[in-house]
C-alpha positions as CSV (number, residue, x, y, z in Angstrom):
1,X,0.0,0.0,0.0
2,X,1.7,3.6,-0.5
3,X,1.9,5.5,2.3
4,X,-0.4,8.2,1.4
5,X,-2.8,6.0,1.3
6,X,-2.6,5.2,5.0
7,X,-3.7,9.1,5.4
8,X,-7.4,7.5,4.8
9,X,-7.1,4.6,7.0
10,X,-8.7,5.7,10.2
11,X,-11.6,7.6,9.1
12,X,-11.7,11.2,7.2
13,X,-8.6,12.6,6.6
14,X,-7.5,15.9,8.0
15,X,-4.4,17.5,5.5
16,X,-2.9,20.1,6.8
17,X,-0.4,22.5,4.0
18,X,2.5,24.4,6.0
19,X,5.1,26.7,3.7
20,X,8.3,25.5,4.6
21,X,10.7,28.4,6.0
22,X,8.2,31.1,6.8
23,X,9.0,32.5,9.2
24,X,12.4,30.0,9.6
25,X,12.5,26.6,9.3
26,X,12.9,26.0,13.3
27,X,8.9,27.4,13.1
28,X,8.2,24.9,10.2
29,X,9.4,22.1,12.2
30,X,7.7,22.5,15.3
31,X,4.4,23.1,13.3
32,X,4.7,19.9,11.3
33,X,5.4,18.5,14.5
34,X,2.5,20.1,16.5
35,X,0.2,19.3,13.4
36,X,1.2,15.6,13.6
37,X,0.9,15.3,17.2
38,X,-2.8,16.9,17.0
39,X,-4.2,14.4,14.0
40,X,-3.0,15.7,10.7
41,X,-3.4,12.7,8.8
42,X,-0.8,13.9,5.5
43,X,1.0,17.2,5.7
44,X,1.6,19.1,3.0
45,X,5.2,20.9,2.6
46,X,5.1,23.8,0.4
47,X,8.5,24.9,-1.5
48,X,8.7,28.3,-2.0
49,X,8.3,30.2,-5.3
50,X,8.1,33.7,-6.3
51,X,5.6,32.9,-8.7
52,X,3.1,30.8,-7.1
53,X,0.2,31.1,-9.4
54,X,-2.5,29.1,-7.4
55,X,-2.0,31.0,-4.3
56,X,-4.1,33.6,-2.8
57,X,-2.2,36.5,-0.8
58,X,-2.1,34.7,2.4
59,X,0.1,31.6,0.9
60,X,2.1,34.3,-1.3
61,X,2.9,36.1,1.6
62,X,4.4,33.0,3.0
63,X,6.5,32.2,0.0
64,X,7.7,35.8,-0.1
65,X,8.9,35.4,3.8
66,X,10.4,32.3,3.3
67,X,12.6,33.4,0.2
68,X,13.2,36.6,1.6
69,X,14.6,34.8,4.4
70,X,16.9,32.5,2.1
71,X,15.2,29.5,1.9
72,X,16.2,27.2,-1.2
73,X,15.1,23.4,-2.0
74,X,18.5,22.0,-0.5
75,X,17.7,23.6,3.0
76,X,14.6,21.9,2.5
77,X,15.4,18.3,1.6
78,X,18.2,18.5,4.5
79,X,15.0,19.9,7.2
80,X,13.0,17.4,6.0
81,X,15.4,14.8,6.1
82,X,15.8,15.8,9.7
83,X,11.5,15.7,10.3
84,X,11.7,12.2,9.1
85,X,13.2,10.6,11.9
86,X,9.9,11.5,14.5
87,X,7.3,12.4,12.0
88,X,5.8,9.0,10.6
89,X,2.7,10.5,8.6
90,X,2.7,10.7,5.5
91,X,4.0,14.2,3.8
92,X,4.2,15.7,0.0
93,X,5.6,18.5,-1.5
94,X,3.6,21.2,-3.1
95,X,5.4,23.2,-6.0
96,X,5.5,24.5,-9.1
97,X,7.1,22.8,-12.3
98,X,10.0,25.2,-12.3
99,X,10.8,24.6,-9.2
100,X,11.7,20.9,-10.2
101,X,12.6,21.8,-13.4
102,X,15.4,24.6,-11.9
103,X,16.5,21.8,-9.8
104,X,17.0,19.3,-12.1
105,X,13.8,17.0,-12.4
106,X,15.4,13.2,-11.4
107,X,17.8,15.0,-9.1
108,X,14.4,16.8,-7.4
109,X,12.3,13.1,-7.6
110,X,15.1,10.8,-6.3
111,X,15.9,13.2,-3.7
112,X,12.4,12.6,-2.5
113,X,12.5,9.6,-2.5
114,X,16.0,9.7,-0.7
115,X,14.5,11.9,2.6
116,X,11.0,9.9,2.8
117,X,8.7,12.4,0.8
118,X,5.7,10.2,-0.6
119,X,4.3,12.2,-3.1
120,X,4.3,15.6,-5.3
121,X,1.6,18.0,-6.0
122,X,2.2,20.5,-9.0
123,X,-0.8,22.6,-8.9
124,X,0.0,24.3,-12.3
125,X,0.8,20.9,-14.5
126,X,-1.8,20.3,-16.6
127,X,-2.7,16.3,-16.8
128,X,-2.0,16.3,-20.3
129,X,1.5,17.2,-19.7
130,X,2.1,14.9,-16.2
131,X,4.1,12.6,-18.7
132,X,6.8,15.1,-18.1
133,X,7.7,14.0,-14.5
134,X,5.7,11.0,-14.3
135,X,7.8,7.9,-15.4
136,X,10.7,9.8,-13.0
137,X,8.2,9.4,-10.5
138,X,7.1,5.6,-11.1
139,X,11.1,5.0,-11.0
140,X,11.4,6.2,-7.5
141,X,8.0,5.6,-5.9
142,X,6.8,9.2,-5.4
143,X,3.2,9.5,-6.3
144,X,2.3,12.2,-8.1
145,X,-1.1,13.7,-6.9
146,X,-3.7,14.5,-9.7
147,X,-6.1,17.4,-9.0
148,X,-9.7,18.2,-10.3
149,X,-11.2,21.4,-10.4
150,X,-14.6,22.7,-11.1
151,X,-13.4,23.7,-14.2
152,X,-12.1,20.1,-15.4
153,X,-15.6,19.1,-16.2
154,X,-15.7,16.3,-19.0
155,X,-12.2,15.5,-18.0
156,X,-12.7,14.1,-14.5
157,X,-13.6,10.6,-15.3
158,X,-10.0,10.6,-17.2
159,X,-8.3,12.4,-14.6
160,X,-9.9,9.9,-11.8
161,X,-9.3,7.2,-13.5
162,X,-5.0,7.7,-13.9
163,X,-5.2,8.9,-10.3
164,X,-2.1,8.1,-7.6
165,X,-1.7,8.7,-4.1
166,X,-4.8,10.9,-3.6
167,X,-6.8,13.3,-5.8
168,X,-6.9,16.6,-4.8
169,X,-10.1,18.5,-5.5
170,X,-10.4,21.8,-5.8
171,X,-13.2,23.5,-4.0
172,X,-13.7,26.6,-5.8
173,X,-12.5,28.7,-9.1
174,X,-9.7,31.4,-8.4
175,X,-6.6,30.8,-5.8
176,X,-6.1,29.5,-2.3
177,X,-7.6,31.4,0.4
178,X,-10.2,31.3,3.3
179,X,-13.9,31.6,2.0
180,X,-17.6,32.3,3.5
181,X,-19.1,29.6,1.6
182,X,-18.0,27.2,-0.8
183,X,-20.9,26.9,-3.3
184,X,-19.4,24.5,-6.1
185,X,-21.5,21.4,-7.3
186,X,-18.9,19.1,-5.5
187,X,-20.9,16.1,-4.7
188,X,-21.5,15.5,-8.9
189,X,-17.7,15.9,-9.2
190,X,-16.7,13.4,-6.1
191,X,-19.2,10.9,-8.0
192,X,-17.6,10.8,-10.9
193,X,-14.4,10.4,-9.3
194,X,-16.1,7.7,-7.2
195,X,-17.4,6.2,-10.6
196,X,-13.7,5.8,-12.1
197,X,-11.3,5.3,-9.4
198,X,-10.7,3.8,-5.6
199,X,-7.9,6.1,-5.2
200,X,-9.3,8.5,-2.1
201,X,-10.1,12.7,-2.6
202,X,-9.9,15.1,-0.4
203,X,-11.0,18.7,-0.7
204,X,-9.3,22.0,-0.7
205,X,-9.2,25.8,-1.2
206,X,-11.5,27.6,0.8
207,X,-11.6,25.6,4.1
208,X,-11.1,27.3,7.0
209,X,-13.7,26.9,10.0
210,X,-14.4,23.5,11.7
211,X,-18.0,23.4,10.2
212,X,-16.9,23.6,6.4
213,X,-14.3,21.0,7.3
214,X,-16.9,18.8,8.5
215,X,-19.0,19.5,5.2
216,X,-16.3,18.8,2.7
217,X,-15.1,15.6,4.8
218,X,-19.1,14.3,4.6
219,X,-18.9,13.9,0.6
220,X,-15.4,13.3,-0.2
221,X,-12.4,11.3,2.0
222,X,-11.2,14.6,4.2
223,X,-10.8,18.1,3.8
224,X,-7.7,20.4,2.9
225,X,-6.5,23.4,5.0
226,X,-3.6,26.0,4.4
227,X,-4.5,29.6,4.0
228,X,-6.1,29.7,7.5
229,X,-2.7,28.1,8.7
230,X,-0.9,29.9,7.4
231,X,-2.5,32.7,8.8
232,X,-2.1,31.6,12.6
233,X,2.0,31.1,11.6
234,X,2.2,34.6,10.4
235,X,0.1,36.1,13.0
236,X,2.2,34.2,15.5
237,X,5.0,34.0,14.2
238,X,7.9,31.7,16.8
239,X,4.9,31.1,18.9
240,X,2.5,29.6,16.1
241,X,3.1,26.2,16.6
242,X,0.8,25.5,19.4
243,X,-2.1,27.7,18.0
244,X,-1.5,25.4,14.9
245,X,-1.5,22.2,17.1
246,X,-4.6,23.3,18.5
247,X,-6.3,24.5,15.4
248,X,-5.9,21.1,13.7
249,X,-6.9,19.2,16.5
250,X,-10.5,21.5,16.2
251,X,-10.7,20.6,12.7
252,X,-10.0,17.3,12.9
253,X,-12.1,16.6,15.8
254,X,-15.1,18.2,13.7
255,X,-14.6,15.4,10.7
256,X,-13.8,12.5,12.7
């Protein structure tokens, strides 16, 4: 079984998406740690770039800290390198092609592989063009996370049915970010995906209160948070970590 897929085991999954380096990669640690400890099932580590096109201004923010304070992917691998001997769950990156492609794509993949990272998200790729990375990522065992969005329409059925690791769907049109109300048609998208594919989805963009975590996690396999974490590490800066720990335990409490 791959490991992502142990996210899902025990009941909804809670994912929690934390910018590595913002404010310092201390910070980062002890909030993938406190998110861990409080039931984050997977835990998404976001690498930096000055150009991240999904993102709302809370997640750009973060990227802009984080490079401003001289993050790069090596200081990464070697943090997360570090994580891997106490944190068991499950983690992925999330990046953007030229990120990898800067890097060197099987030098990025294998190096993965190399410091336990179990899958990839590349919110920009479109699925048409995964072929690009994907054999690198079959040869090293990184799965390489498909997303659907409201927009993909007539392509979902293809898109489910390819599907690794998890599939990530997208709540809402636009970028990343905390909303009111999430109003898409989601529970005709998550049975298509249901239709084509055992792979499990979770939901994100747009989830930030305990009671549209619990919503999302009802018709799909768990529910997606960053923005509104992101948030708590920038309003706390050093100190975040515990508001963190005790934010994730609310939300996964609500889905359980």
């Amino acid at each position: 079984m791959s490991n992502i897929k142990k996210a899902f085991e025990n009941g909804k999954a809670f994912i929690a998406f934390i910018t590595c380096g913002d404010p310092d990669l201390e910070t980062t640690a002890a909030a993938v740690r406190a998110a861990a400890a409080n039931g984050a099932d997977l835990i998404e580590l976001g690498i930096p770039f000055s150009d991240p096109t999904a993102e709302g201004p809370v997640i750009q923010g973060a990227n802009l800290r984080a490079l401003k304070g001289g993050i790069t992917t090596d200081k990464i691998f070697a943090f997360v390198r570090e994580l891997r001997r106490d944190v068991k769950v499950p983690m992925v990156f999330m990046t953007y092609t030229n990120v990898v492609f800067s890097y060197g794509a099987e030098r990025f993949i294998s190096a993965c592989r190399d410091i336990g990272i179990d899958g990839l998200i590349l919110p920009e790729l479109p699925f048409e063009e995964k072929e690009e990375f994907l054999p690198l990522c079959h040869k090293y065992g990184v799965e390489l996370v498909s997303l659907i969005a409201p927009t993909s329409q007539n392509r979902i059925a293809m898109i489910a049915k390819e599907a690794e690791g998890f599939l990530y769907i997208v709540s809402s049109l636009g970028v990343t970010g905390t909303r009111e109300e999430i109003k898409t048609d989601l529970a005709s998208i998550i049975k298509v995906v249901r239709e084509n594919t055992d792979v499990p989805c979770a939901i994100g963009f747009g989830i930030s209160t305990p009671e549209q975590a619990k919503k999302m996690a009802d018709i799909s396999d768990g529910a997606i948070v960053g923005s509104a974490i992101i948030k708590l590490i920038e309003q706390y800066g050093k100190d975040a970590p515990e508001h963190v720990g005790r934010y994730v335990k609310s939300m996964k409490d609500a889905i359980r």
